[in-house]
N, C-alpha and C positions, 0 to 999 in steps of 0.2 A: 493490768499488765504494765508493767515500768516499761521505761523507751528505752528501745534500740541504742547503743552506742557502736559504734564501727572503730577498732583502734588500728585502723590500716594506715598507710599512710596516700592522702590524694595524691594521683598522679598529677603530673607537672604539664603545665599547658606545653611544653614543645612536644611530648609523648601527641598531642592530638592537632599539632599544627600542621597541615600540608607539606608536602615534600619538594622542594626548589623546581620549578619548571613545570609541575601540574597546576592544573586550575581545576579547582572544585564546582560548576557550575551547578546552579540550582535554577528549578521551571517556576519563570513568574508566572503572575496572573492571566498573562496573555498565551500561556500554554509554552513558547519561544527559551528555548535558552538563551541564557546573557552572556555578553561577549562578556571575556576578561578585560580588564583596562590595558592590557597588551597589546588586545585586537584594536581598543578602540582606538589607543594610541598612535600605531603604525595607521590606521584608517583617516584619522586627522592629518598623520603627515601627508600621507599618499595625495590628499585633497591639498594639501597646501602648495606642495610642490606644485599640483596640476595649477593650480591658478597662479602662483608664479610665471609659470611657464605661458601661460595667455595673457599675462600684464606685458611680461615681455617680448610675446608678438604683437601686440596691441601699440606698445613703446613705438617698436621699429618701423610701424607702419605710418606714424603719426609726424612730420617734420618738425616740429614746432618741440618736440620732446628729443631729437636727436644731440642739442647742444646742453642739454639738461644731465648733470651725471647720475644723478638720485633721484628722479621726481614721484613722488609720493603718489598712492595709487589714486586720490583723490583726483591730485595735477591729470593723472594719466586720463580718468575718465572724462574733465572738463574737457581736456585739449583733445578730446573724440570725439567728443559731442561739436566741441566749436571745427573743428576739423569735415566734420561729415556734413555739416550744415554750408561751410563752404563749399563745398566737393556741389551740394545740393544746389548752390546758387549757381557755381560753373556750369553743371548741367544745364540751366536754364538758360543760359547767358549763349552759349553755344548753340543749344535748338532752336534759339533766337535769331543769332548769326546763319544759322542754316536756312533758317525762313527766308529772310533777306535774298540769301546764296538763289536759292530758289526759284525768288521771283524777279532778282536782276538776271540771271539764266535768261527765263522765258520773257523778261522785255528786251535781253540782249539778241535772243535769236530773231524774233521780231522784228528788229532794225535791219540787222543782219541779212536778212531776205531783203529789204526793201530797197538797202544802199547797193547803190550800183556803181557809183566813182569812187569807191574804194579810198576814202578818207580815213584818216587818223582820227580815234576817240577815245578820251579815256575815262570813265564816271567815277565816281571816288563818294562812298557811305564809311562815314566815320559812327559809330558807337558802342559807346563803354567801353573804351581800351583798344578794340578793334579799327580795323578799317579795312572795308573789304574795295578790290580794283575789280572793275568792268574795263577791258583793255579791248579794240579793237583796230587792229591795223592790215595794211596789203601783205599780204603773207609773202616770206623770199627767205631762200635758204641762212638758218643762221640767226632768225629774227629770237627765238625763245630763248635762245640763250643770252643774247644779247639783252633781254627783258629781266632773266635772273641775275645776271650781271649787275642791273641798275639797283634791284632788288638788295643783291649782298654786299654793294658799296657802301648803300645807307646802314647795312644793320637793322635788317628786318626778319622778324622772324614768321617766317613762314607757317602760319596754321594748317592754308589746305588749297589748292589748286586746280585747275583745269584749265585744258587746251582742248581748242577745236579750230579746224577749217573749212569754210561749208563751199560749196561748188562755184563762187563768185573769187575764190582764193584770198578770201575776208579771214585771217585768225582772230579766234578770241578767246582772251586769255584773262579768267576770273582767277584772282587771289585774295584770301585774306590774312593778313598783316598783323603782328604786333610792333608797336615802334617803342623807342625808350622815351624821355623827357620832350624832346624837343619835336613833339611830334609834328604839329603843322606846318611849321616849315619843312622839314624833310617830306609830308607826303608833297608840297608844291614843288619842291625839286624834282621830287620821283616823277611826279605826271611829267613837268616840264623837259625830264631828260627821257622820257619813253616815247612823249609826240615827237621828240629831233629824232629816232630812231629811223 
């Protein structure tokens, strides 16, 4: 039997090319249709954009990144990490200072009961930045203000506070403090201008 010849003419590849905006999907191996590269394209943006948008709440939260106009997400993530680790040391530095708060509290009530001539005292714990006041004096109208007064002459800023007056008409007045540069000498003024009170 001689071979077939065909003298048709082949159709031309665009007769069998898909038609603009369909996608011909075909079932892989894993049973699943394939996305087009359409999908997967918009599905890459849609991702990019999202973590854009978490660099740049990540940015705004971070101080150290606020004077920076570009920083690189590399930048972003170091200055989180060194960022959070501070945040972590504050934490501790503060439930420190609240220790302290604490237990000059319960030695200042202490005294507090005991003293009956109603003397001027003022105790002063300075550490790491801090310096908290144990303040005890004769209570009379006009005294706490007069104490915050001595307070906002120096430029101190005020972490946290408490007033009390117990039944001897003993106030006592715990503060702790941040001061700037000069601090020792400002806190020996502060004591020295709260005892002439």
């Amino acid at each position: 039997m001689e071979r077939y010849k065909d003298s048709v003419i082949p159709p031309s590849i665009s007769d069998f090319a898909p038609l603009r905006g369909i996608c011909i999907s075909e079932k892989g191996s894993s049973g699943r249709n394939e996305t087009s590269p359409t999908d997967s394209i918009l599905k890459e943006r849609g991702r990019r954009e999202k973590m854009n948008e978490k660099y740049s709440v990540l940015r705004s939260m971070v101080p150290s990144l606020f004077t920076i106009s570009k920083p690189t997400r590399e930048k972003i993530l170091y200055d989180t990490v060194d960022y959070i680790e501070c945040l972590e040391e504050e934490i501790k530095r503060l439930e420190g200072i609240k220790k302290l708060q604490v237990q000059e509290q319960k030695v200042g009530k202490q005294v507090s009961s005991r003293l009956n001539n109603q003397k001027s005292a003022v105790d002063i714990t300075v550490s790491s930045g801090a310096t908290f006041f144990a303040i005890q004096l004769p209570f009379k109208p006009g005294i706490i203000t007069e104490i915050v007064k001595v307070f906002d002459k120096h430029q101190a800023e005020v972490l946290e506070a408490t007033i009390s007056v117990d039944d001897q008409q003993l106030l006592t007045f715990t503060v702790t403090i941040v001061l700037g540069r000069d601090g020792g000498n400002t806190i020996q003024k502060i004591k020295e201008e709260i005892i002439a009170l």
